[in-house]
N, C-alpha and C positions, 0 to 999 in steps of 0.2 A: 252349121245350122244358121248361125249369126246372116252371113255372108250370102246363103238360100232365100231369109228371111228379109232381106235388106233390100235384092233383087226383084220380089215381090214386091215390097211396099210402093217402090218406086216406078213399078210399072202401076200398080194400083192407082198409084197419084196421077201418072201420065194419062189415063181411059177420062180423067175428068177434066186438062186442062184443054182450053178454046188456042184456038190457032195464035191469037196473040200470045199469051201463055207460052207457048210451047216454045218464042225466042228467049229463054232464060230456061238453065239447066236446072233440074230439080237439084235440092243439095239437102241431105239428110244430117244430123247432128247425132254421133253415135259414141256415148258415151262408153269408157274403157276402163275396166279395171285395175288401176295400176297396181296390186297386190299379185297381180301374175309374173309381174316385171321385178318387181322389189320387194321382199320381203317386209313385213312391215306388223304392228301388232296395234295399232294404233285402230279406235275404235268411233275416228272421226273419217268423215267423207276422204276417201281417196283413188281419186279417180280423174280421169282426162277425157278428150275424146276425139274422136276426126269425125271430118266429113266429107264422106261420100257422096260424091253427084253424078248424073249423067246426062248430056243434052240430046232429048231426044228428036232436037234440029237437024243435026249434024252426023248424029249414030244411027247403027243400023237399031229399029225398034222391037227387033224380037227379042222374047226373051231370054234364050241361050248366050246371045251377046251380052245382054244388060248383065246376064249372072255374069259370063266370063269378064266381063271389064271389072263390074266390081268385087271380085274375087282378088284380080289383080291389085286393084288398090288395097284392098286390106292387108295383102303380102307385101307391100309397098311402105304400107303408114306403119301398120302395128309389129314394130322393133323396139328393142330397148333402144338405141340409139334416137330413134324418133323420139320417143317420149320423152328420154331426157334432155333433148333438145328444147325441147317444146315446154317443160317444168325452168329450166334452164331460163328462159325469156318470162316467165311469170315470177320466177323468186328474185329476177333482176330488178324490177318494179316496186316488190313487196318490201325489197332490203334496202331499194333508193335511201338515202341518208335524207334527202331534204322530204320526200315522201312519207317516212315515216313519222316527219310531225304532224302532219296534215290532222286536223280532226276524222277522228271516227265519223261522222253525220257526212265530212264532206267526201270522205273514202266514198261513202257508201251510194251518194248521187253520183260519181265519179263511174264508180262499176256501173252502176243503174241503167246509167247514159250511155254507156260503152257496152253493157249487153243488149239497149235498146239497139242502137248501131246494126251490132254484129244479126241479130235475129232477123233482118231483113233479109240477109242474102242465105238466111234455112229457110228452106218451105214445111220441116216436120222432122220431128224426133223419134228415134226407135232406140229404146233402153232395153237392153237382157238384164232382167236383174240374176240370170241363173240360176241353179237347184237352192230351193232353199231344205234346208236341213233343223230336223224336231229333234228331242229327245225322244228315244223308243214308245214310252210313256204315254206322248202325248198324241204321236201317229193314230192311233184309231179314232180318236176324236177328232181329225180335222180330214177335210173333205178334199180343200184345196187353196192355195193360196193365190188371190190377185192383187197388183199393182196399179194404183191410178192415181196420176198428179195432176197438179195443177198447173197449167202451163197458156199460156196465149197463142199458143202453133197447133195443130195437131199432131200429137204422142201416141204409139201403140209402145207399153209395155207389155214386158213379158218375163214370165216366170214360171218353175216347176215346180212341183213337189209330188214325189214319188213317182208312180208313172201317168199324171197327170202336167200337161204344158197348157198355160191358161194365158189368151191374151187378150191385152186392155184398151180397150182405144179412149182417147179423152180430150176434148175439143171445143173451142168456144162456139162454134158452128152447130145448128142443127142437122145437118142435110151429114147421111151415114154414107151417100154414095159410094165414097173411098173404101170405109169397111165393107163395103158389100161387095165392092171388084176383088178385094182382099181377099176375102172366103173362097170367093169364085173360083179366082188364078190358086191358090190354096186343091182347089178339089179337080181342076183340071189337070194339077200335077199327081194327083191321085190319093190325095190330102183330104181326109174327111175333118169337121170340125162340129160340134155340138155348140149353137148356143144358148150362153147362163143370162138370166138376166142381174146384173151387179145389185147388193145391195149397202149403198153408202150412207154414211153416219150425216146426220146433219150438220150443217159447216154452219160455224158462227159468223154470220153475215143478217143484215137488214131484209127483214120478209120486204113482199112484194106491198103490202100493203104499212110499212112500216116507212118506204119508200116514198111512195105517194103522198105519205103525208109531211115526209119530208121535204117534198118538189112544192106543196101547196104552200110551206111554212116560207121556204125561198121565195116561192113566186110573191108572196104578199109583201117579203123584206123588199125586194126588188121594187114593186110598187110602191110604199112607201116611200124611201129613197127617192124614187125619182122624183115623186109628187111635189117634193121638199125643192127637191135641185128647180123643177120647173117654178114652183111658186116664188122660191126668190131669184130666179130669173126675172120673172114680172113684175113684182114690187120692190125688189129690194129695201125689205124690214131696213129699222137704224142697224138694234141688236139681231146679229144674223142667227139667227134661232134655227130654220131652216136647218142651215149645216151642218150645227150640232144634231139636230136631230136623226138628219143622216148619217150622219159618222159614226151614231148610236147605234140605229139600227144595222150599219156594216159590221161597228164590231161586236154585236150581239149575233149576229148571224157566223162569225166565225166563230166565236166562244163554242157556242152551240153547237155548230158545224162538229166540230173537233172532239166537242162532247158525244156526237152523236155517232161518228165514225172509229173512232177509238174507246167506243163505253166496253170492250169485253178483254180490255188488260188497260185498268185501274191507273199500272205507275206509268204506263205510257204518256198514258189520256194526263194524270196529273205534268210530266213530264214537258209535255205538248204545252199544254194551259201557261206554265211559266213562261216559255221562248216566245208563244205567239204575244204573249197580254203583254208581257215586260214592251217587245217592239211596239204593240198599239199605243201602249201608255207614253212610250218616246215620240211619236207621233202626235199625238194628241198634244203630248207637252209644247211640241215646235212650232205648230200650228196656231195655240191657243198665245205665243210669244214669248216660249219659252222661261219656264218661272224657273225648273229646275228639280221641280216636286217629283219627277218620275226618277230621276236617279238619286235624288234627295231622301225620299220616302219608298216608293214604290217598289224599285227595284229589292232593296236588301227585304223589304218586310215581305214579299212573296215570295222571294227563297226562302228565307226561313220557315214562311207558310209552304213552301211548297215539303220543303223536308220533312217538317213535323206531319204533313198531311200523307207522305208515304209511309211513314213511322205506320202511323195508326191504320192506313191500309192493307198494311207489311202483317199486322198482327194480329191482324180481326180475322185477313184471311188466314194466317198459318202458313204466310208464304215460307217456301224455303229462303235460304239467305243467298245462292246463286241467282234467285228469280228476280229479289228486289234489291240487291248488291249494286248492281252499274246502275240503278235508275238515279240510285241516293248520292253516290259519286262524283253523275253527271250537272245535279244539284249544286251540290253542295261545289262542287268546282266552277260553276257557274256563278254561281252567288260570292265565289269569291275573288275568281279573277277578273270578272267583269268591273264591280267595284273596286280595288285596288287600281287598276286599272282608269277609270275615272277621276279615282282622288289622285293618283299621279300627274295625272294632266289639266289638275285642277279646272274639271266640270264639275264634280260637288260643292254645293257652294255651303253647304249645313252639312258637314263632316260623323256627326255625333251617331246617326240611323246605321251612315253607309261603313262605318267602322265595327262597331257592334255588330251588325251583318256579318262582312265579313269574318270576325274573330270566331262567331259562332259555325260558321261553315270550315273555318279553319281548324279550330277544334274536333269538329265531327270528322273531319276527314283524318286526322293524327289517331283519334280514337278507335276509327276504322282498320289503320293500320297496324296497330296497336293489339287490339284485341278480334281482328277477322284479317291478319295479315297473310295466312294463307287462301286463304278467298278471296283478298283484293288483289295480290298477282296472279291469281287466275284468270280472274276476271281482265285483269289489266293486258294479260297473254292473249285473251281468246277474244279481246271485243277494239282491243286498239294496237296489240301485234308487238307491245315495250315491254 
């Protein structure tokens, strides 16, 4: 069915590209269940996937071809030996020795970068998620199951339950043209299809007018700033007032910014607020001539503000201790290798802030291990891979 349905999509895709288009092979991203291949009891993602393309430049464009070609391929990729190959070259990476000290943050723009990369040469995903299976129990109460992700390509998933097959389409595009050839080539194979209209939860994101007013608050930062930069362009004040005042309103607009984009997970947004302010206030220091205030003071008293500010976020809400576990970590190791760090290379020039600092983020981190020792190698397993 995978393999029928694959066929389809991809003629689907082809009835909408324009003749430029049509020099570049449609390539589909079809994710695979590795549990068919390897036994496995493990209740995290595992899964792989190929991709099937076909250029319908150079092929014949009926549909009988397109199924038989990619039929072939999928008798071709989907092997144990394929896959293990293919896992084979991703744990080589993963186990790299100098790799695996890399920070987590930069892992993660690393992948980011390389799945931006890779998503160029898919034009669209098609996931089976397969029969999903209820307790007896709960069968009469449910109707049917659909799947829909978020993704920046267009995606039809698909799913069953009982003797219902329900598929999802999900797309940053408005225009459904594709799902409509879909249905079509669907019912001229003799494939009837009902459709449901979805009904989705609201996603925690910035309304439309929550937006707007966001664009207005920029654009006025924006003018401010400049007004500043143009004015001492033409007089140049003694005391450059001007620049400060720019530089205020830059880093008032990021503060902001960050507050605004990350206000619906708290240790994030707090998380966030240390890396960017610590770097503005090193900034500000260098510029203003360097006094030394920002790794003298600065630094260690916002860690410790930042920790104790997760503390009390951690407990107001009732977080569990996986949720706000790595944020305190990433703190508190912050606040302390950054400073050591410093005093080793003698940039502190007033010792007494950036020691006590650190002592205290040293301590919390000992005491974490101490008494949430099985949750920080977890945590340490599943967010940084040691």
């Amino acid at each position: 069915m995978t393999v029928f349905l694959t066929a389809v999509f991809l003629k689907a895709i082809h009835e909408e590209m324009s003749k430029m288009q049509e020099k570049k092979p449609i390539v589909l991203m079809v994710p695979v269940n590795l549990r068919k291949f390897f036994p496995s009891t493990s209740m995290l993602n595992f899964f792989n996937w190929i991709e099937p393309g076909y250029d319908f430049s150079k092929r014949d464009r009926s549909f009988e071809e397109v199924l038989r070609y990619t039929k072939d391929f999928f008798e071709e990729q989907l092997t144990k030996e394929k896959m293990s190959a293919h896992i084979n070259d991703l744990l080589a990476l993963e186990l790299h020795p100098i790799l695996r000290l890399a920070p987590l943050e930069l892992k993660n723009l690393c992948i980011h970068a390389g799945a931006k990369f890779s998503e160029k040469n898919t034009t669209a995903i098609f996931s089976n998620m397969s029969a999903v299976r209820m307790p007896d129990s709960y069968v009469p109460y449910i109707e049917r199951f659909g799947v829909f992700t978020n993704t920046p390509k267009l995606e039809l998933c698909l799913c069953s339950f009982e003797d219902k097959l329900s598929f999802a389409f999900t797309s940053r595009y408005d225009t459904v043209n594709i799902e409509r050839n879909f249905y079509r080539l669907l019912k001229e194979q003799g494939i009837t299809a009902e459709k449901v209209e979805p009904e989705f939860p609201m996603p925690q994101m910035p309304s439309e007018q929550e937006m707007k007013v966001y664009k207005v608050y920029s654009f006025l930062c924006l003018v401010l700033a400049a007004a500043m930069v143009v004015t001492d362009l033409n007089f140049h004040p003694h005391i450059r007032w001007t620049w400060f005042t720019a530089g205020g309103v830059a880093t008032m607009w990021i503060a902001s910014s960050i507050g605004f984009f990350k206000r619906y997970n708290l240790l994030k947004n707090v998380m966030w607020q240390l890396l960017i302010g610590s770097i503005i206030c090193f900034i500000w220091d260098g510029f203003t001539g360097w006094h030394g205030w920002s790794v003298d003071l600065v630094l260690p008293i916002l860690s410790v503000a930042t920790l104790t500010g997760m503390f009390v976020i951690a407990k107001v809400q009732k977080s569990p201790v996986r949720e706000y576990l790595i944020y305190e970590i990433m703190a508190a190791a912050y606040g302390l290798i950054l400073p050591v760090i410093l005093l080793v290379c003698g940039v502190v020039r007033r010792p007494t802030v950036s020691m006590f600092g650190a002592l205290i983020c040293f301590l919390f981190l000992v005491g974490v291990i101490l008494f949430k020792g099985r949750e920080f190698k977890e945590e340490m397993h599943k967010n940084l891979h040691v």
